[in-house]
N, C-alpha and C positions, 0 to 999 in steps of 0.2 A: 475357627474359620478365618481366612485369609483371603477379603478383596481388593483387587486393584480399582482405581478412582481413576477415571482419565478428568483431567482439567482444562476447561478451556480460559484460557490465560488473554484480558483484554487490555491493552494499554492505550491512551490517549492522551491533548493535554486539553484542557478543561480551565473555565476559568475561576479563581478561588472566591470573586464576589459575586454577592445576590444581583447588585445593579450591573449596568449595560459597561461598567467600567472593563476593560482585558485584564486582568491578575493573572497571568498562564502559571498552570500549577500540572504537571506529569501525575497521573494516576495509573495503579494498577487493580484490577477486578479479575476474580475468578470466578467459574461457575463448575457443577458439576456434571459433567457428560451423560453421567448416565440417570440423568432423570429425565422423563417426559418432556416434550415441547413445552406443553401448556405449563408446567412448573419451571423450566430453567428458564423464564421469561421474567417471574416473576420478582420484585420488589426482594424481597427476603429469602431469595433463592440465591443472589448474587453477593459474594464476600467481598468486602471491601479490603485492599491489602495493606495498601501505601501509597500516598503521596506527600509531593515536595516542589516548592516552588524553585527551586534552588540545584539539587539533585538530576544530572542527565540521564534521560530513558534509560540509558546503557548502565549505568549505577543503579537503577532502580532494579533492572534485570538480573544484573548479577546478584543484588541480594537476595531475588527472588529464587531465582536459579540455586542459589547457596539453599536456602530454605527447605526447597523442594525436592532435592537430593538427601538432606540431611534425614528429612519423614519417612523417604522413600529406605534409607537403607535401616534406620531403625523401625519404623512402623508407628501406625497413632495407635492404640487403644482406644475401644468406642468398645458399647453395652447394646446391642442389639435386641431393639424392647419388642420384636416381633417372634424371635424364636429362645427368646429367654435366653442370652449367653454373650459372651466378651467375645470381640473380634479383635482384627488387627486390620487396619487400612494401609495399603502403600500407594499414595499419588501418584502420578507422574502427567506428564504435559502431552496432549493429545493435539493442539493446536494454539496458535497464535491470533486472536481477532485486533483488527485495528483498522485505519484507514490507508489508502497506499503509500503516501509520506510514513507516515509511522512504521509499517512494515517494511518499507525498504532499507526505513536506519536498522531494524531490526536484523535485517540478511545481511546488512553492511553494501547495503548495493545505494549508487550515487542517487536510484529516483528517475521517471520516467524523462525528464529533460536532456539526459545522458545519450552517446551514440548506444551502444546497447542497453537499453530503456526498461528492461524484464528483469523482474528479479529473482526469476522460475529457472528462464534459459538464457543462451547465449543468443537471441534473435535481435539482428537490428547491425549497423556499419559504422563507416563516418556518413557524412551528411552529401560527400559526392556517391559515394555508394547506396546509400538508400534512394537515390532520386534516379537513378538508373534502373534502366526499366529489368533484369536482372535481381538487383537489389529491392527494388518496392513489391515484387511478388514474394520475396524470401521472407519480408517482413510478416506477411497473413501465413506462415508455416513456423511450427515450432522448433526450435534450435537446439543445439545439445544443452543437454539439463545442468545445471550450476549444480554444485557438489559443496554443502563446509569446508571438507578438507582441501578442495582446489582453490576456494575464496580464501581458507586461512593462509596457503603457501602464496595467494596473491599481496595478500597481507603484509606479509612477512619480507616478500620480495621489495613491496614499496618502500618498507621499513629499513631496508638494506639499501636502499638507491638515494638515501637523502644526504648521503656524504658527498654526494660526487656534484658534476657539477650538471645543470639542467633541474628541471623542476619533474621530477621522478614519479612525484603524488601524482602530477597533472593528467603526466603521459599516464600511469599508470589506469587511471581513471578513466582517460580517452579511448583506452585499447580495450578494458575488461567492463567497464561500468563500476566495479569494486572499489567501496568509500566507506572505510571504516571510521566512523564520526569521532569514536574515545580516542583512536593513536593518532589519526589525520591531525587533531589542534593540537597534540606534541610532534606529531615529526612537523610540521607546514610552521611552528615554530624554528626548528634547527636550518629548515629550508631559506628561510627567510637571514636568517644569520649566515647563512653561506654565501649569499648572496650578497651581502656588506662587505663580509671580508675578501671576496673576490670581484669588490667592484671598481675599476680603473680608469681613471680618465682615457681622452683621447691621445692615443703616441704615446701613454708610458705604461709601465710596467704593473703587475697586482703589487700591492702594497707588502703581502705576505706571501712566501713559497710557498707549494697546494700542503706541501706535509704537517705544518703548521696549523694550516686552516686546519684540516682532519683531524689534528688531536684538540681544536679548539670547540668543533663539534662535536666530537666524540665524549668530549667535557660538558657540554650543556646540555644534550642528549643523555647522559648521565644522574646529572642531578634535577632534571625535567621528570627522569623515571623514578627517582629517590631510590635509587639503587635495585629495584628491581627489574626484571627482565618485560622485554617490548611483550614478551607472552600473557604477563599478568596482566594487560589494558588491554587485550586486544577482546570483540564482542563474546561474550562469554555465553551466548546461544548456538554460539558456530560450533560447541565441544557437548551440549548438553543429551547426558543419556537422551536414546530413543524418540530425539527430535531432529527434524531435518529440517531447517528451518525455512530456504528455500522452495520448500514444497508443502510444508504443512502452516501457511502462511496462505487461506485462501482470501479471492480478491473480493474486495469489497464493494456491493454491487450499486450502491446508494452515490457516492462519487462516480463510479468509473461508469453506468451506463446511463439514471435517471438522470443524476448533474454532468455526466459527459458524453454520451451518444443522444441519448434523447433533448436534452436543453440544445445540442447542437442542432437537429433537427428544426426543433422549437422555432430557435432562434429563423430559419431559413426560410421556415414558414410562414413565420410573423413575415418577413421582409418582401416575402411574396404577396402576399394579402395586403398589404398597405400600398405595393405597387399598382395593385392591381381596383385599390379602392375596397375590398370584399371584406373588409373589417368587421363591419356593423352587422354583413351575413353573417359572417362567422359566428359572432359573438350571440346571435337570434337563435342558432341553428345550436350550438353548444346550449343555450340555455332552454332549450326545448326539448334535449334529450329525456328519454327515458331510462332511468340508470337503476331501476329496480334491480336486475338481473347480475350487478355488479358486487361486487364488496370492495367498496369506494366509496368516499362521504362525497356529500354532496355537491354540485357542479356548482361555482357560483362562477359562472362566467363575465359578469360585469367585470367584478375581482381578477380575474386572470385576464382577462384584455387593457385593464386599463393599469395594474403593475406587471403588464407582461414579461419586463424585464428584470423582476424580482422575485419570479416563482421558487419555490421550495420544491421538495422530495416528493411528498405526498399530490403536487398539482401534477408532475409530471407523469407520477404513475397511473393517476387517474386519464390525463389528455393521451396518454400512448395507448391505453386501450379506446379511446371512443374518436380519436382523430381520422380514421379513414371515414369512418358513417357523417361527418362535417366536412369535410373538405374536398368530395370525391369529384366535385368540378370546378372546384375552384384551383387548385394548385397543379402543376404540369404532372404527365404518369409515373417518370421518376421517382418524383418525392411521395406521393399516393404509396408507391409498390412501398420502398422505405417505411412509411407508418404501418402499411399490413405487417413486414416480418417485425417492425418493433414492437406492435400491440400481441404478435404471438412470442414476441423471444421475454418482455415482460412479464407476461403470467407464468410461461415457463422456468422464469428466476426466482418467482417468488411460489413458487408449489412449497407446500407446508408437509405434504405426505408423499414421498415417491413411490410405489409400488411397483415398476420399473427399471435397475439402475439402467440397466445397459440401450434399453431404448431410452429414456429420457435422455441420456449424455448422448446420441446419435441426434436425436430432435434437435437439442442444444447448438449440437457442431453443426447441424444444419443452417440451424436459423442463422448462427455466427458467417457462419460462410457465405451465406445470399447476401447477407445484410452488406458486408464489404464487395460482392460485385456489384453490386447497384450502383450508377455511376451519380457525382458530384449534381446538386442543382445549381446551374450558375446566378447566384445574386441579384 
């Protein structure tokens, strides 16, 4: 008998001491797809792969990548002690987890600070275009979907523009979002040597004819690559059988909504409440809740008022469910409506069992969409 294993594939970086010192060290973890919730959670369900203090994500990848492939086409051997008899397992990579820095180095895409900021689709301008009214509505729709082999001939192209003169990486980056980390620190090397040797005082001439400079970087472009080709550096998830990376890269919901729509919120709130003196309600009215009915530890509201601006994951997920039944006259309607769709787009992130898909993912685009016409509170 012959099954396939989907792997979910986790990378991070992590610090290598026990104490509060930073040691950043890159790790990689596997887990196996197809076992239960309640087990791929667990301690000794999750394979430890490789890490390196030393070693960039993209080097860890590729040797993973190499690994993976290699099972995949021979097979592992395993004894199957339930039906008495030898199998043959073949791997393969079902998904990418990580945080969204880490998954963007992993698409090759620049990270959400970039004019197009997604590393799914092309949504997003320059920064005159998104502020046009025009442009900031285009922003809440989704754009044509990022493709490997369009990111790798983006790749490829920036790799070809570093002889010339202008900074090619830059623009490249400016136009597509596309920032492949492994070739970026070799070409933005050559870049920067063009640079020198085509740089001229005022009123005279470049020091060197441009044919010159070209075969001078064409020479350290060369031995930058050790004679191999810009192919061999380039993210080696962008070619891996039966992963797409740009889509099987889902977003990670701990950053991008508890530490980023909801701390935003948070934050608005507090700032209204302290205007307004309503602190100390607040804080009476949170701490009197009734939270039986939740699966949430417990409210320690002195604690979250008084390091309000040092909450974690776990306060924010707990305050976005119970923030409309505290706040419902103390903060303007605005911000009120805002906490109702957060406290439902919250639980609806974290459902453990869909029985559903198609209506949960409608729910979902719901909640996504009210939540962004709700307008600004001002300060």
């Amino acid at each position: 008998m012959v099954y396939a294993v989907p792997l979910i594939i986790f990378m991070d970086d992590v610090s290598g001491n026990v104490s509060k010192q930073w040691n950043k060290h890159h790790v990689i973890y596997m887990s196996n797809a197809n076992l239960p919730r309640e087990m791929i959670e667990k301690e000794f369900c999750i394979r430890f792969v490789t890490s390196s203090p030393h070693a960039t994500p993209m080097e860890l990848m590729a040797a993973m990548n190499d690994s993976i492939n290699n099972a995949a086409e021979t097979g592992v051997d395993a004894w199957d002690c339930k039906h008495n008899e030898e199998i043959l397992l073949c791997p393969y990579s079902l998904f990418l987890g990580g945080d969204n820095p880490m998954q963007a180095e992993e698409c090759s895409h620049a990270g959400l600070n970039c004019n197009f900021f997604c590393r799914t689709c092309h949504v997003g301008g320059t920064k005159a275009e998104k502020q046009s009214l025009t442009g900031f509505t285009k922003i809440f729709e989704p754009g044509e979907l990022r493709t490997p082999e369009a990111t790798l001939e983006e790749i490829k192209k920036q790799a070809a523009g570093v002889f010339s003169t202008g900074d090619k990486l830059k623009e490249g980056v400016s136009k597509t979002g596309v920032r492949d980390t492994t070739t970026t620190a070799i070409l933005q090397c050559v870049v920067e040597l063009g640079k020198k040797l085509r740089k001229r005082t005022t009123g005279e001439a470049a020091h060197l004819p441009e044919d010159e400079v070209q075969k001078q970087l064409e020479t350290e472009l060369d031995q930058l690559l050790r004679g191999k080709g810009i192919e061999e550096y380039i993210n080696p998830l962008l070619g891996m059988p039966g992963l797409n990376v740009h889509l099987d890269t889902p977003t990670e919901v701990l950053h991008t909504v508890l530490l980023g729509v909801v701390k935003y919120y948070w934050s608005q709130t507090v700032l209204v409440l302290e205007k307004a003196k309503a602190m100390q309600t607040f804080q009476t009215r949170l701490q009197s809740l009734n939270t039986d009915g939740l699966d949430v530890p417990a409210l320690n509201a002195e604690y979250m008022c008084h390091y309000k601006g040092g909450l974690i994951g776990k306060h924010f997920k707990s305050i976005a469910q119970v923030m409309p039944f505290v706040v419902y006259d103390l903060v303007p309607t605005t911000l009120l409506d805002a906490w109702h769709v957060l406290g439902k787009l919250v639980v609806l992130l974290w459902h453990t069992t869909i029985q559903d898909t198609k209506e949960y993912i409608v729910r979902v685009a719901f909640g996504v969409s009210t939540l962004t016409l709700i307008p600004s509170t001002p300060g």
